[in-house]
N, CA, C and O atoms as CSV, one atom per row, in Angstrom:
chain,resi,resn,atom,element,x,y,z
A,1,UNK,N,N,124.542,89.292,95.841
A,1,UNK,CA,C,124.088,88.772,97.114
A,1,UNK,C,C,123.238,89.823,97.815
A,1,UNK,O,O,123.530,90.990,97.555
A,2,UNK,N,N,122.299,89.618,98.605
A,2,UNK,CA,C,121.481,90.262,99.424
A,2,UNK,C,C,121.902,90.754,100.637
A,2,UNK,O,O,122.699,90.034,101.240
A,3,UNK,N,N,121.645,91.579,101.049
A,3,UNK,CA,C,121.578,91.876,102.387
A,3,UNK,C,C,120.858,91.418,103.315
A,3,UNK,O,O,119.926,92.220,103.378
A,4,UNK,N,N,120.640,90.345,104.356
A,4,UNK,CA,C,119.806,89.965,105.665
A,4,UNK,C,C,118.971,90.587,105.916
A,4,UNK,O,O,117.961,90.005,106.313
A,5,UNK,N,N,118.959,91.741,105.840
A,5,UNK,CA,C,117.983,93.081,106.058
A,5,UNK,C,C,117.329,93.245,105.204
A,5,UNK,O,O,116.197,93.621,105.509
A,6,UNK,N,N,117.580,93.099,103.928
A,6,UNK,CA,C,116.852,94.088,102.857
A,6,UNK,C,C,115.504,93.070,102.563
A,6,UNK,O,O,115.186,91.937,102.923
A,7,UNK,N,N,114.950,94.046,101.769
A,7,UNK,CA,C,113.497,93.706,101.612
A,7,UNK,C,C,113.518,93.791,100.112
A,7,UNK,O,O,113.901,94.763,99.461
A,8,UNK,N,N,112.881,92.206,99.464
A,8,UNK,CA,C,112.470,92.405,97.699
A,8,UNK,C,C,111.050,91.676,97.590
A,8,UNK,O,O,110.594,90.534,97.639
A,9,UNK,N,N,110.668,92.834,97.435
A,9,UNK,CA,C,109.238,93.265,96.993
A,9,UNK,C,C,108.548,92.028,96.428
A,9,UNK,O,O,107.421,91.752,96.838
A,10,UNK,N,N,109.132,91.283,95.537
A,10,UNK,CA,C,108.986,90.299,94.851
A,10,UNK,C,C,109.013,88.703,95.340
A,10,UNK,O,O,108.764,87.678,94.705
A,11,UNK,N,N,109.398,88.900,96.663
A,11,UNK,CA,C,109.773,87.583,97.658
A,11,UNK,C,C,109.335,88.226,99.094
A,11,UNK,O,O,109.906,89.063,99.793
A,12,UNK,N,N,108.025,87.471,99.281
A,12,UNK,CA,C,106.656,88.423,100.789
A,12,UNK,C,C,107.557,87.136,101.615
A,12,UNK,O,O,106.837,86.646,102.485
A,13,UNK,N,N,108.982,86.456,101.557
A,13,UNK,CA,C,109.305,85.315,102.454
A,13,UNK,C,C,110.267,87.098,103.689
A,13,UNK,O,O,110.450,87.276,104.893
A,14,UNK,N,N,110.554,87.892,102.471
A,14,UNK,CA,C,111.642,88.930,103.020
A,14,UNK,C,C,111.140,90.009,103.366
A,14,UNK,O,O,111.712,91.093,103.477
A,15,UNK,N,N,109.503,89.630,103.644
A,15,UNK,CA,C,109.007,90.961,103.709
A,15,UNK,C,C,108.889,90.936,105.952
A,15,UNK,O,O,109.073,90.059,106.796
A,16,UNK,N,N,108.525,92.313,105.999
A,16,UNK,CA,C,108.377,92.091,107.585
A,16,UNK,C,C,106.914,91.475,108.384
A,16,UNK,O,O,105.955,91.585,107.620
A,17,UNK,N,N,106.655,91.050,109.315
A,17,UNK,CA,C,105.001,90.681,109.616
A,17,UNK,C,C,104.504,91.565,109.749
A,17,UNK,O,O,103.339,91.173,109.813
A,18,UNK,N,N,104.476,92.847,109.881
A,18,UNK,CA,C,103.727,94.093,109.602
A,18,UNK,C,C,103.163,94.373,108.213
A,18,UNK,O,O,101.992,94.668,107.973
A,19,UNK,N,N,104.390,94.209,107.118
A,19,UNK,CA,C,103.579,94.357,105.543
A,19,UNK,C,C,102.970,93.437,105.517
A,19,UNK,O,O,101.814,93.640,105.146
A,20,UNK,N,N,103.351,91.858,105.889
A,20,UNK,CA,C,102.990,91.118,104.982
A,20,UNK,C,C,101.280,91.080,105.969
A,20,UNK,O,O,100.296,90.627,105.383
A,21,UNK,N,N,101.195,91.419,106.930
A,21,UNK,CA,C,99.455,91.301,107.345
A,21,UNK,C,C,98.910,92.717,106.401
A,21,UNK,O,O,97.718,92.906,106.158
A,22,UNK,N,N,99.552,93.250,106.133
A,22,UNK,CA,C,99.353,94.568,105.801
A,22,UNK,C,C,98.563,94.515,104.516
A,22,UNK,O,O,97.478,95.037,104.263
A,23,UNK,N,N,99.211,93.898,103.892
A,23,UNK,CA,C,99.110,93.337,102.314
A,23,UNK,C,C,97.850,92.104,102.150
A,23,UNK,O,O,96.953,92.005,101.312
A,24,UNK,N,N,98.198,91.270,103.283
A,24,UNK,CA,C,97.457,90.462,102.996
A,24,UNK,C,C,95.784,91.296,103.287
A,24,UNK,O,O,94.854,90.974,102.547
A,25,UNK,N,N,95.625,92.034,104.072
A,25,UNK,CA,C,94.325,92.286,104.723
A,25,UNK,C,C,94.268,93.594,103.256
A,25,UNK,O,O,93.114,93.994,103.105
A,26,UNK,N,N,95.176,94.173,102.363
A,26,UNK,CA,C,94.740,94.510,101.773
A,26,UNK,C,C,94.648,94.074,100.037
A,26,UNK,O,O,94.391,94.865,99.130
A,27,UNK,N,N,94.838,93.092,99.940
A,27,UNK,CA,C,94.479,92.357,98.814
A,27,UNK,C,C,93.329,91.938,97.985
A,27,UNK,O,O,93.184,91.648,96.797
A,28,UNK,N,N,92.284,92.033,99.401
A,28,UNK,CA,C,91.037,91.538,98.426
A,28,UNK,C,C,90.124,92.851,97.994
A,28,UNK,O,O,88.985,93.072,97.580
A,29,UNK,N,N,91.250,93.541,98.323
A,29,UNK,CA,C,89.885,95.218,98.046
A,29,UNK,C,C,90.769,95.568,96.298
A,29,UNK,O,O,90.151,96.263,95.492
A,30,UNK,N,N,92.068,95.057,95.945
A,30,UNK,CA,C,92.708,94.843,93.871
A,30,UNK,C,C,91.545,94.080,93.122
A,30,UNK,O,O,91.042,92.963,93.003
A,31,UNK,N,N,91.423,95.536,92.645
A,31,UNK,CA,C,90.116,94.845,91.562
A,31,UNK,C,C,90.999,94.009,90.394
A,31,UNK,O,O,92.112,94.370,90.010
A,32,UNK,N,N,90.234,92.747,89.877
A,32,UNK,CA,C,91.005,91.644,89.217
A,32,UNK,C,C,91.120,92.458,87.741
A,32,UNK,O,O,90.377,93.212,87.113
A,33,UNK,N,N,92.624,91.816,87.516
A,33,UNK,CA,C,92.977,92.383,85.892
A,33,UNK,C,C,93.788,93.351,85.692
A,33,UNK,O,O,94.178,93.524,84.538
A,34,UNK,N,N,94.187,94.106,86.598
A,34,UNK,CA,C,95.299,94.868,86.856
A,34,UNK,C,C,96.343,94.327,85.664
A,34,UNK,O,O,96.368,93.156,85.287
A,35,UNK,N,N,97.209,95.401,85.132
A,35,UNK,CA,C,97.964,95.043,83.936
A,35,UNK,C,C,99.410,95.304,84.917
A,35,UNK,O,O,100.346,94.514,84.788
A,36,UNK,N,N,99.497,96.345,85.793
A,36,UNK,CA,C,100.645,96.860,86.487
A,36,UNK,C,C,100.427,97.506,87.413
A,36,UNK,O,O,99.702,98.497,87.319
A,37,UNK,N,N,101.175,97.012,88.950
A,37,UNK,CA,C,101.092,98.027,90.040
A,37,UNK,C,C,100.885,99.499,90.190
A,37,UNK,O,O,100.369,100.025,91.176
A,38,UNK,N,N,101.339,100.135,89.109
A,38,UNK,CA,C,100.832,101.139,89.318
A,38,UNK,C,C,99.406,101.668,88.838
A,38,UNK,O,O,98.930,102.752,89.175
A,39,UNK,N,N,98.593,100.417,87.713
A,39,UNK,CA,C,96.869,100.833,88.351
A,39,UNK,C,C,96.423,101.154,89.288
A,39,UNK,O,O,95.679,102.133,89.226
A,40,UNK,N,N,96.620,100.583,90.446
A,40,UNK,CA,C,96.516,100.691,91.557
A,40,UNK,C,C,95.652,102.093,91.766
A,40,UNK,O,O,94.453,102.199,92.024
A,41,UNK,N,N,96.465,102.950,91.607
A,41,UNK,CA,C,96.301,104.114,91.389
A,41,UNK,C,C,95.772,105.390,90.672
A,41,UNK,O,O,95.748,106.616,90.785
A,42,UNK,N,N,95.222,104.022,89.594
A,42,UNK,CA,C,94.261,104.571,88.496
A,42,UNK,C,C,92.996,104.129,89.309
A,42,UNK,O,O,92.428,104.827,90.149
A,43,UNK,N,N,92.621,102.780,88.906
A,43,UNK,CA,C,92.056,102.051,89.550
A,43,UNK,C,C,91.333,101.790,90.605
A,43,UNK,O,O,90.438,100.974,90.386
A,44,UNK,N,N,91.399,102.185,91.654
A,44,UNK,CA,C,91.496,102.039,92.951
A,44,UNK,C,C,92.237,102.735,93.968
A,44,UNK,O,O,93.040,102.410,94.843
A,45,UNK,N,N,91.738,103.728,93.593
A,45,UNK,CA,C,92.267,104.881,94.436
A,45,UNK,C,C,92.685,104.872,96.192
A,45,UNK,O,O,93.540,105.303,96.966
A,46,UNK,N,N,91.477,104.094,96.168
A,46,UNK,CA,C,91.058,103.905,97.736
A,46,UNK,C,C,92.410,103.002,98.352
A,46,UNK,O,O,92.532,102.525,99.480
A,47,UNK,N,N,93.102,102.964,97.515
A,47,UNK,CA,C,94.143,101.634,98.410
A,47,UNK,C,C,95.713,102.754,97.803
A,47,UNK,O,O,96.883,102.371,97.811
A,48,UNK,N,N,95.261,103.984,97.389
A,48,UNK,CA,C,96.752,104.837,97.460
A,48,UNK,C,C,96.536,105.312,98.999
A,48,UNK,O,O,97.436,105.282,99.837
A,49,UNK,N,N,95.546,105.642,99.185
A,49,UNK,CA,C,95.937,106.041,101.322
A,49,UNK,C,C,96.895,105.243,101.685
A,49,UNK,O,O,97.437,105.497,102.760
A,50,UNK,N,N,97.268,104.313,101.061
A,50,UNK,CA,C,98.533,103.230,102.408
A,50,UNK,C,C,99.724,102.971,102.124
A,50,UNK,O,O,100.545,102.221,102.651
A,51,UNK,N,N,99.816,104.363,100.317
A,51,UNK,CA,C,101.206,104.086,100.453
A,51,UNK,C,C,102.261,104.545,101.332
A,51,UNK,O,O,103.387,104.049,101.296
A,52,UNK,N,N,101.836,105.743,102.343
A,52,UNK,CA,C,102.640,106.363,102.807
A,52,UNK,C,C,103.365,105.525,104.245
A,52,UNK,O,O,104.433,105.581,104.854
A,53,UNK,N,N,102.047,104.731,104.341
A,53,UNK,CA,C,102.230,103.310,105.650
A,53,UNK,C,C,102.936,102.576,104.819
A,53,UNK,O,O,103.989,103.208,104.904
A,54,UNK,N,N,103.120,101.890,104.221
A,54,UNK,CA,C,103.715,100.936,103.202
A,54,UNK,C,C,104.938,101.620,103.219
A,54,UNK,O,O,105.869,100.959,103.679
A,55,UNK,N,N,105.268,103.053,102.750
A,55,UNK,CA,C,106.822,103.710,102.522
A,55,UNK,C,C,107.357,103.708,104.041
A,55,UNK,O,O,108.569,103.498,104.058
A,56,UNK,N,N,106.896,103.852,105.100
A,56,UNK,CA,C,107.418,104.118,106.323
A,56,UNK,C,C,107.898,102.317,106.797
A,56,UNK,O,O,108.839,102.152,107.575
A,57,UNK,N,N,107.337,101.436,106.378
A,57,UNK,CA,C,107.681,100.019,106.821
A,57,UNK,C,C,108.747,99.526,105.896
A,57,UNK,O,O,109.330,98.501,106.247
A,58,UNK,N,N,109.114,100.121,104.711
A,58,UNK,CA,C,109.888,99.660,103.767
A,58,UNK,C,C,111.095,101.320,104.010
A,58,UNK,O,O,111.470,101.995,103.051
A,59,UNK,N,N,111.386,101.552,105.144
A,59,UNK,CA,C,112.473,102.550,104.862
A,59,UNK,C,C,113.158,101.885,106.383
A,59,UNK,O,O,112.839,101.344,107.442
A,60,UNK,N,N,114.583,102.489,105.414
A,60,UNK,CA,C,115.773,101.841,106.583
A,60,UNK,C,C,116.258,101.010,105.863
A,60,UNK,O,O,117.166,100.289,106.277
């Protein structure tokens, strides 16, 4: 069972309205074809600046 609180990554129904505008406004800058989230980071460098915003909304 889940926690009320918790957040899975995998379900944006449990995410907060901060990520999920977050995410959404940064979605169209994932270049298509990505094999795994962590391309990201190969890939598209330009969208590792927000993990540290992304880690601060997903702690607690």
């Amino acid at each position: 069972m889940t926690a009320p609180d918790t957040v899975d990554l995998d379900d944006p129904a449990t995410w907060s309205a901060d990520l999920s505008a977050l995410i959404t406004d940064l979605v169209p800058a994932v270049p298509a074809g990505l094999d795994t989230a962590s391309d990201l980071h190969n890939e598209a460098s330009e969208l590792a600046m927000y993990d540290d915003q992304v880690r601060e909304m997903l702690a607690g």
